[in-house]
C-alpha positions in Angstrom: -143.6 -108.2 76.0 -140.8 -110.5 74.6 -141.0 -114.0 76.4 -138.6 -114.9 78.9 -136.7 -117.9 78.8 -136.0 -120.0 82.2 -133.4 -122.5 80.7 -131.5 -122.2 77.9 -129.3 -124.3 76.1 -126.9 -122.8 73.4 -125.2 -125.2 71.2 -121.9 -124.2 69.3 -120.9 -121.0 71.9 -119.3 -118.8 68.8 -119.8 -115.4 67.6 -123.5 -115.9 66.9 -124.5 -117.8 69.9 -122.3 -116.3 72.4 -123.7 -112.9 71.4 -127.1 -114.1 71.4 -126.8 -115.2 74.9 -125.0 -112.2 76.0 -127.8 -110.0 74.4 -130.8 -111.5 75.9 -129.0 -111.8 79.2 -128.7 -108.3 78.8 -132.4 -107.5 78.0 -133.9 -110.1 81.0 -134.6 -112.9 78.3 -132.5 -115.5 78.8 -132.6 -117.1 83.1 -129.7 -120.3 83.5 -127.5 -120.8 80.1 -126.2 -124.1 79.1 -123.4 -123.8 76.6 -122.5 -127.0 74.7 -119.3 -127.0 72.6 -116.3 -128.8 71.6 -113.5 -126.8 72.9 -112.8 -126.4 76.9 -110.9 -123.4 76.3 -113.7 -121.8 74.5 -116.6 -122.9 77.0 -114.5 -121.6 79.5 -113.9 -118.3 78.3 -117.7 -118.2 77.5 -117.9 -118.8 81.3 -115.4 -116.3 82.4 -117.1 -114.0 80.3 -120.5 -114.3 81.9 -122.3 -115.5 78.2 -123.3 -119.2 79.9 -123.9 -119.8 83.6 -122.7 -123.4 82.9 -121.6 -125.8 80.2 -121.6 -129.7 78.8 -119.5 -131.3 76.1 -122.8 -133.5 76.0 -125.7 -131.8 74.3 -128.1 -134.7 75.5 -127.7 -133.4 79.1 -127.6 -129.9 78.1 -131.1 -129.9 76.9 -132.6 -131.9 79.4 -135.6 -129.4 80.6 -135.0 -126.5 78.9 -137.6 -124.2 77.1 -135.2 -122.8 74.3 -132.4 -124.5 72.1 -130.2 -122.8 70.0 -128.7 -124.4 67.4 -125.4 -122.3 66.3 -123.3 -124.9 64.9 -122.3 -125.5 61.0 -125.0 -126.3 59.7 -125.0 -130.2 58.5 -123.7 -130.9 62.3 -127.5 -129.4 63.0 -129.6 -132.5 62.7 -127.5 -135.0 63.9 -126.9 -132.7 67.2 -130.6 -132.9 67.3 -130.8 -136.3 66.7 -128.0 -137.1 69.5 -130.4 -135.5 72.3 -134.0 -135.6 70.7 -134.5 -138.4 73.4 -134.0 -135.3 76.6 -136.1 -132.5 74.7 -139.6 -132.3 76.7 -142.6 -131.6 74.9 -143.3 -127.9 74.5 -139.4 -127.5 74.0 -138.7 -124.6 71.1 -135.6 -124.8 69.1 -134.4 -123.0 66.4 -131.1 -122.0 64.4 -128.9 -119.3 63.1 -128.0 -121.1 60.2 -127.4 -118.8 57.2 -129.1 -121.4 54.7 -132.4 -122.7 55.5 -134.1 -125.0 53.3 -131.4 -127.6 54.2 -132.0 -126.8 57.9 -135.7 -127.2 57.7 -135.5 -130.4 55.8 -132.8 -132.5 57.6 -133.9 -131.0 61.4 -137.5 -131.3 61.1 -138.1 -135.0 60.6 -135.4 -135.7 63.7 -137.3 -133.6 65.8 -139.6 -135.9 69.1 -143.4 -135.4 68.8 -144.3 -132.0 70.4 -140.9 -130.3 70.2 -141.5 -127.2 68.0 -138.8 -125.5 65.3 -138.5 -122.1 63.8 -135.3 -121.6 61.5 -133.8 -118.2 62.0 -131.2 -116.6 60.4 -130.0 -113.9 61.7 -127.7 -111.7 59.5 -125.0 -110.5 61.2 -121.2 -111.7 62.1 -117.9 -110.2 61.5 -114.9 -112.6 60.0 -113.8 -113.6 63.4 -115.4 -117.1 65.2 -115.3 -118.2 68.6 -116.8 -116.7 72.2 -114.1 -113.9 72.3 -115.4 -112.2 69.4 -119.2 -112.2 70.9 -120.7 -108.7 71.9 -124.3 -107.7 73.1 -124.6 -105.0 70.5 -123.7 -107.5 67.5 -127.5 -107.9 66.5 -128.9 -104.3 67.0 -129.4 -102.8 63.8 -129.6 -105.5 61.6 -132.2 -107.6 59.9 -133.1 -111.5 61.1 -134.7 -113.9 58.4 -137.1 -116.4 60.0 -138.2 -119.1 57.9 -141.7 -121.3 59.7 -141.6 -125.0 58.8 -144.2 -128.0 59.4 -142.7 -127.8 62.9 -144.0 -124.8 64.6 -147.1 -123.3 65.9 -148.2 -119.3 65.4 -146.9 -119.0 69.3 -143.6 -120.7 68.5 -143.5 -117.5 65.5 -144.1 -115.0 67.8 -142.0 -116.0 70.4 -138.9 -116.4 68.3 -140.0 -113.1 66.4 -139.8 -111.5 69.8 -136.6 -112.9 70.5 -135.0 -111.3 68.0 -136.5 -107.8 67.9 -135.4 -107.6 71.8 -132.1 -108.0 71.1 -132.1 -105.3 68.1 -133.2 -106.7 65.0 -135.8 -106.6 62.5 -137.4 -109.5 61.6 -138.6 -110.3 58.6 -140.2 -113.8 57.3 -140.0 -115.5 54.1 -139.7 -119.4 52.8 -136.9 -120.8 52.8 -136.1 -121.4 49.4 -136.8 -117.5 48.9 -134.4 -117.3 51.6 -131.7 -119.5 50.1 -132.1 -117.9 46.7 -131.5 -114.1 47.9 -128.5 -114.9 50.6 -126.6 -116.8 47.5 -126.4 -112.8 46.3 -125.9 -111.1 49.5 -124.2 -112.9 51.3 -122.4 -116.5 49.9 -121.2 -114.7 46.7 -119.2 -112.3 48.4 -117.2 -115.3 50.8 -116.9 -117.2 46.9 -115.5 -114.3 45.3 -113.2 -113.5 48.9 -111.8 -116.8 48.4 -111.1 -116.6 44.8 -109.3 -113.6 44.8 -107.0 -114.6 47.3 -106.5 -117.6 45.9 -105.5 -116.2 42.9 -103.4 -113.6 43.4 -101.6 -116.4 46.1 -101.3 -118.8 42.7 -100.9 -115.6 40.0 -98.8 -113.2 41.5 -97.8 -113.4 45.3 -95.6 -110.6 45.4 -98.7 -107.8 44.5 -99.7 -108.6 47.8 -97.1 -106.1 49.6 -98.8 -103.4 47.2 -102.6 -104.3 48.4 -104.5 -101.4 49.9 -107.9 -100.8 51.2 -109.7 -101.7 47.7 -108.2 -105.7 48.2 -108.4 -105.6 51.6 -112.3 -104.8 52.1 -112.6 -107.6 48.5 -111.2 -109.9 50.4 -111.8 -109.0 54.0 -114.1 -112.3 54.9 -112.0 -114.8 53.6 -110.5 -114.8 56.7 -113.9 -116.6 57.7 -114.3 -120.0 59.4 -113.6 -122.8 56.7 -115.4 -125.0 58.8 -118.2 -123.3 58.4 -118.4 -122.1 55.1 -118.0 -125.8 54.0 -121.1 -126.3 55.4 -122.7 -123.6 53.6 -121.3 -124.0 50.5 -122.3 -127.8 50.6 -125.8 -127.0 51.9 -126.7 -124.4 49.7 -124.9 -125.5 46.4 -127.8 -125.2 44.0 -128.5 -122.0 44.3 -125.0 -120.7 45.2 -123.7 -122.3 41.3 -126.6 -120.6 39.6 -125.5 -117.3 41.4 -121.6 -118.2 40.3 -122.6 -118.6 36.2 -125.1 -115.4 36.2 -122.3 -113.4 37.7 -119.8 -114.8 35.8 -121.9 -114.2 32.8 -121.6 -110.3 34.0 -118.0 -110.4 34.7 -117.8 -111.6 31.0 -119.4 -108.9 29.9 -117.2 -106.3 31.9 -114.4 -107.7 30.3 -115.4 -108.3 26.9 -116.4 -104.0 27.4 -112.9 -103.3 28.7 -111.5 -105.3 26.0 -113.5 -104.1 23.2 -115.6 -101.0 23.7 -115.2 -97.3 23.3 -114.4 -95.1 26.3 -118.0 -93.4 26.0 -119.4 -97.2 26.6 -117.2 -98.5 29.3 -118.1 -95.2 31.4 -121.5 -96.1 30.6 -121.4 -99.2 32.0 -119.4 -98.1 34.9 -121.9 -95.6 35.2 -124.9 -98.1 35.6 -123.2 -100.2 38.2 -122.5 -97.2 40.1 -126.3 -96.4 40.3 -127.2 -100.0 41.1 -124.9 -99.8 44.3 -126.3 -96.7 45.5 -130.1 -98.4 45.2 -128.8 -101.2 46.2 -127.6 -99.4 49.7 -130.7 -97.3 50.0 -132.5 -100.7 49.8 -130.1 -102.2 52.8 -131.3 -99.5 54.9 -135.2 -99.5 54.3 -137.1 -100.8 56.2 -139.1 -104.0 55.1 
């Protein structure tokens, strides 16, 4: 049986966090919800939604007795959030994240964390371009697959229960270190927000007016660069290493695509064409295996 959580306190009520809240309130999981945010308007509509039962602009009091925290806000504001209220956790207290990059995570939120007070990083990968509480649904998770990454903070009960969490709701879990983590979401997931942002950017700077000719091609290229700044700063900044090795191997690849256009026959650019096609059709078969 998935555990049951009595108190709950969800910090950063977005997409992520408002539809985990609404998805174990669904299932039974989640008793009383805390949400902790910056905006009124959003808390409230979180409220008037039925995600939280009740909410704090002061994450101290928010996690005063609870047996889960959620951490779901960009993720360099995660250790000093944890920081600001380590003094309120009680001993036993699980937290964990959503963050999309987790060797930062592990290594700025661990050491803040109060003796006793266990941490799983999580991330799981899901999301659409929109942010805030009015884009949250119950059925955002189901489906899809949820990284979690054990530190030096966490127990094989702490594992379990956060495993559990996650399944309930819809997901597969699978686990893996962080840096493994860090290294394969670079790919996946931080190139196609880099290369979302480009092309917009360029065509903005290039040739403005082709944008009244776009169809579905530039819109799905560039569909999540209408993502949260605010938060891919974070990730960006977090996971720069590994997202700048990512950048130079593909760019070494878009080299070679042009240097083929430019200079090849025919009978070698449909060759090439030809390979790439092949390596997205294994690369969805391998999306939708399970691990």
């Amino acid at each position: 049986m998935p555990p049951r959580f009595e108190r709950v306190a969800v910090i950063g009520v977005g997409l992520i966090g408002g539809s985990l809240a609404l998805a174990a309130r669904t299932a039974g999981l989640f008793g009383h919800v805390v949400g902790v945010g910056r905006s009124l308007t959003n808390l409230e509509e979180a409220l008037r939604r039925q995600v939280i039962d009740s909410y704090t602009l002061d994450p101290q009091a928010a996690v005063a007795n609870v047996d889960l925290v959620v951490l779901s806000v960009p993720v360099r504001a995660m250790a000093p959030v944890v920081a600001q209220c380590r003094n309120a956790l009680a001993p036993g207290a699980l937290v964990t994240d959503v963050g999309s990059v987790k060797r930062y995570v592990l290594d700025t939120v661990e050491p803040v964390l109060p003796a006793g007070v266990r941490f799983v990083g999580a991330h799981p990968i899901a999301g659409t371009e929109t942010s805030g509480v009015a884009g949250a649904t119950a059925d955002l998770f189901r489906g899809r697959r949820c990284v979690i990454t054990p530190g030096t903070r966490c127990d094989t009960e702490a594992v379990l229960q956060v495993r559990a969490l996650w399944e309930a709701v819809g997901m597969e879990v699978v686990e893996m270190s962080p840096d493994r983590h860090d290294s394969a979401l670079a790919w996946v997931s931080h190139l196609p927000h880099v290369l979302a942002f480009a092309a917009t950017r360029a065509l903005e700077r290039h040739l403005p007016e082709a944008a009244g000719l776009a169809g579905p091609s530039f819109a799905s290229l560039t569909r999540v660069a209408a993502s949260s700044a605010e938060t891919w700063v974070d990730i960006f900044v977090a996971n720069r290493s590994a997202i700048a090795r990512t950048v130079e191997d593909f760019l070494a690849t878009l080299e070679e695509l042009r240097h083929t256009i430019c200079q090849a026959t025919p009978e070698e650019l449909r060759a090439w064409l030809e390979e790439s096609r092949g390596a997205h059709q294994r690369q969805l078969r391998a999306s939708k295996e399970k691990s």
